[in-house]
C-alpha positions in Angstrom: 297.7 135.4 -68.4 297.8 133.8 -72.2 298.9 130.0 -72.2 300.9 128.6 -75.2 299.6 128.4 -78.7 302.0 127.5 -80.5 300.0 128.2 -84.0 299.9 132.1 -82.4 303.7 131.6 -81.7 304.5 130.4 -85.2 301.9 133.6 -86.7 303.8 136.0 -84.5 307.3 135.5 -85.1 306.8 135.6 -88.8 309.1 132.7 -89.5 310.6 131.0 -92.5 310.7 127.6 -92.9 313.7 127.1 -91.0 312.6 128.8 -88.3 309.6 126.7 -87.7 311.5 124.2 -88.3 313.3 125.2 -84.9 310.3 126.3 -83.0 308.6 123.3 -83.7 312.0 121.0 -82.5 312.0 123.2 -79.6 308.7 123.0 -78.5 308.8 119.1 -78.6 311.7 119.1 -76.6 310.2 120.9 -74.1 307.1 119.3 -74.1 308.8 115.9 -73.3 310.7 117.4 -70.6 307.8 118.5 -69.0 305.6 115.2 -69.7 308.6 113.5 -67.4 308.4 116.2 -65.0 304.9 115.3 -64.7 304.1 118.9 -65.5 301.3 120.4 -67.8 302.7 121.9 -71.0 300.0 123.9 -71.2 300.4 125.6 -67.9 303.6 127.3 -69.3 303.4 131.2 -69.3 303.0 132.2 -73.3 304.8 135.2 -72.8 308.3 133.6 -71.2 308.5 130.8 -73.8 307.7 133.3 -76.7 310.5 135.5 -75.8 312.5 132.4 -75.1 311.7 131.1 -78.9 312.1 134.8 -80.5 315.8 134.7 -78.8 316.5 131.5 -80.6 315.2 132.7 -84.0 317.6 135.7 -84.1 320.3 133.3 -83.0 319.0 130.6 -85.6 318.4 134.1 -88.8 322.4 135.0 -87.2 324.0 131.6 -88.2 321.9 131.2 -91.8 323.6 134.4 -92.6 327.2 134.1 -90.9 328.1 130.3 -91.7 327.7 130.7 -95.4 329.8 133.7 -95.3 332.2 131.5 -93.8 332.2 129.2 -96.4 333.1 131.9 -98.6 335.7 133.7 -96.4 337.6 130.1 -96.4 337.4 128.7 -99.9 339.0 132.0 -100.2 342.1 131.4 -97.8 342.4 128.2 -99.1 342.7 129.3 -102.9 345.2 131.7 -101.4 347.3 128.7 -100.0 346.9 127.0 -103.3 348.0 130.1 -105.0 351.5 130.0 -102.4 351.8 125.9 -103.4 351.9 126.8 -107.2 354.8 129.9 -106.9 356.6 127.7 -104.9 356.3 124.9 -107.4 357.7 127.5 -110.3 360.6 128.3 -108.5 360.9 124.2 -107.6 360.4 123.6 -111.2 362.4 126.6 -112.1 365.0 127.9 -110.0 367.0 129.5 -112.0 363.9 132.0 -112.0 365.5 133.2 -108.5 368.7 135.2 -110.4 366.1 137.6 -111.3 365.1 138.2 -107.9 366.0 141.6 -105.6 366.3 139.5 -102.2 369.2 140.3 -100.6 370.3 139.2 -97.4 373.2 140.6 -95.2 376.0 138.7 -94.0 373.7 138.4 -90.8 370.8 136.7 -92.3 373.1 134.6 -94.0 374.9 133.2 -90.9 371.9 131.8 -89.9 370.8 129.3 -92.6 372.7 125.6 -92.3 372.7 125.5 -95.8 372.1 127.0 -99.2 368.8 125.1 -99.5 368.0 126.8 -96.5 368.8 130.4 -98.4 366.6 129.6 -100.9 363.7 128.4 -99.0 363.6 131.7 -97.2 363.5 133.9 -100.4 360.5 131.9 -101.8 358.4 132.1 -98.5 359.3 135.9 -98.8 358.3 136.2 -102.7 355.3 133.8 -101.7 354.0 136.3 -98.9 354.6 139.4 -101.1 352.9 138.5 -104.0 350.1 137.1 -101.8 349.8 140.3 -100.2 348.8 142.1 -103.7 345.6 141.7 -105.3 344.5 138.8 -107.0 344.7 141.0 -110.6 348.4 141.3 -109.8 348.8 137.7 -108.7 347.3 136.5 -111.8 349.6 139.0 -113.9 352.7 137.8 -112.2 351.8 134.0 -112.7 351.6 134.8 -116.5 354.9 136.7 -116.6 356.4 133.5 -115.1 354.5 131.4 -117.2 355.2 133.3 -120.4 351.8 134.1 -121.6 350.1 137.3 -122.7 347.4 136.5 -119.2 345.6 134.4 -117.6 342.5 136.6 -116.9 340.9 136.1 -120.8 337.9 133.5 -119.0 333.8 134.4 -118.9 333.6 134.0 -115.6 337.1 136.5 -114.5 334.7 139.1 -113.4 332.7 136.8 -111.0 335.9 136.0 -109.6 337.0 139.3 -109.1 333.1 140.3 -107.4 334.0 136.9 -104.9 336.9 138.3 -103.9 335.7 141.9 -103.3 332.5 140.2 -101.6 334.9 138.0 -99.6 336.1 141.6 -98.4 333.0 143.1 -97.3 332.5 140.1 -94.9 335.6 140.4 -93.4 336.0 144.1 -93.4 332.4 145.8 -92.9 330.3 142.9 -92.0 328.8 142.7 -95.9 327.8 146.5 -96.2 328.8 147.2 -99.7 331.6 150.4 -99.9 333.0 152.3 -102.5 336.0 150.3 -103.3 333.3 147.0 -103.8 331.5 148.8 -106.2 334.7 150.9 -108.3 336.3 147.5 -108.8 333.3 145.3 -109.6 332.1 148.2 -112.5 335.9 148.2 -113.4 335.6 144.4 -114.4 332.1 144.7 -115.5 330.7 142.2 -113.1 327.4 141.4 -114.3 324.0 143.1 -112.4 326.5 145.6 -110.1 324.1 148.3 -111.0 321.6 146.6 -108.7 323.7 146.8 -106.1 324.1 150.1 -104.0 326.6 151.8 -101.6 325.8 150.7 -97.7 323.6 147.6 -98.8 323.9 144.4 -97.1 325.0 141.2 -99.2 325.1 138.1 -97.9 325.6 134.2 -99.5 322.8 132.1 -100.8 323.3 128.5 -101.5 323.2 129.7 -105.6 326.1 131.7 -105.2 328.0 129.3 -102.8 328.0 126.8 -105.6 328.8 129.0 -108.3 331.6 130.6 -106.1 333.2 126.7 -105.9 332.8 125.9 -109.7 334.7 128.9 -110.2 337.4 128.1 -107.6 337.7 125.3 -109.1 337.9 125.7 -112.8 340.6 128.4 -112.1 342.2 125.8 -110.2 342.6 123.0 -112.3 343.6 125.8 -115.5 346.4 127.0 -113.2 347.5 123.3 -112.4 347.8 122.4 -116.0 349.3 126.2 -116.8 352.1 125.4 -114.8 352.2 121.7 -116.4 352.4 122.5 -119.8 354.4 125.8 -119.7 356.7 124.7 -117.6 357.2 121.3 -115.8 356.5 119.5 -119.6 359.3 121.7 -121.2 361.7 120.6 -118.4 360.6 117.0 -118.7 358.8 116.4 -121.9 358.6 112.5 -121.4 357.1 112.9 -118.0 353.7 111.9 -119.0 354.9 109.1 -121.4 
């Protein structure tokens, strides 16, 4: 029966740096419990620990490819909340913008609400959910309707934000495998290096792309947030910032 080698262990699992970095931790924690058991490490059976180790890699090679998704997934869902905070803020800023809207509500509906506050409140959180339901190419071209601009899509990096959000898809529809839709909409917008990509491969989300997908996210942020300063809030109160 083979003993533990852990320089074979490390050769036969093939592993990254991270991974060693786990067998490694692993090993020494399981050499100290042993040492206060008073047992020999050495006596352990190769072939139970290795299988034990190979089951924490694919757990460990599982979580360096699901958690950045994540990351992606909900700096996504919380650009679509921010995206909720700024229509409500228009109509805030704005409400006469509500005349031109088709709500309607029955005499039913309308018994319900205390006041007309209350009316009001429930037509934006219904506009909010409809427009968040489209696609971000149709939020953006309602947000410059309401702003009164030509668009707000004229940036370098539009198509990158457009291949996020399709990517953002992929992980939450068909665990990253790339589909048809992915690749019509990315070579619509012209995303940069799509042709390297092909139908049923796998992406995932390397720490380069996380922190180019934030920068983004961000920038469109802040534009937005000034947008809705300048076009609108500024005209209502044009002393407001002194």
């Amino acid at each position: 029966m083979k003993h533990l080698s852990l320089a074979k262990l490390l050769c036969e699992c093939n592993a990254n740096e991270h991974i060693v970095s786990l067998i490694v931790f692993v090993y020494n924690i399981n050499k100290k419990k042993m040492d206060k058991k008073r047992f020999n490490f050495q006596e352990i059976k190769y072939e139970n620990f290795l299988s034990y180790i190979r089951r924490k890699k694919e757990r460990a090679e599982s979580a360096f490819n699901l958690i950045p998704r994540s990351y992606v997934v909900s700096l996504i869902s919380l650009f679509d909340a921010f995206i909720g905070n700024i229509i409500k803020n228009i109509y805030n800023i704005c409400p006469e913008k509500l005349n031109n809207s088709e709500q309607k509500l029955s005499f039913s509906e309308l018994s319900h609400f205390n006041t007309l506050a209350d009316a009001k409140d429930y037509i934006i959180d219904n506009k909010i959910e409809a427009i968040l339901r489209s696609s971000h190419q149709e939020q953006f071209d309602w947000l410059a309707k309401e702003l009164s601009i030509s668009t707000l899509t004229k940036f370098k990096d539009w198509p990158n934000f457009i291949e996020i959000t399709q990517r953002r898809n992929l992980f939450v529809h068909t665990n990253g495998i790339v589909s048809n839709q992915y690749l019509t909409t990315c070579n619509k917008y012209k995303v940069d290096n799509i042709e390297n990509i092909n139908k049923g491969d796998k992406l995932n989300v390397d720490r380069a792309y996380f922190e180019r997908t934030y920068e983004i996210f961000y920038e469109i942020g802040i534009k937005l947030s000034q947008m809705v300063l300048r076009c609108l809030l500024l005209k209502k109160e044009p002393n407001l910032l002194g």
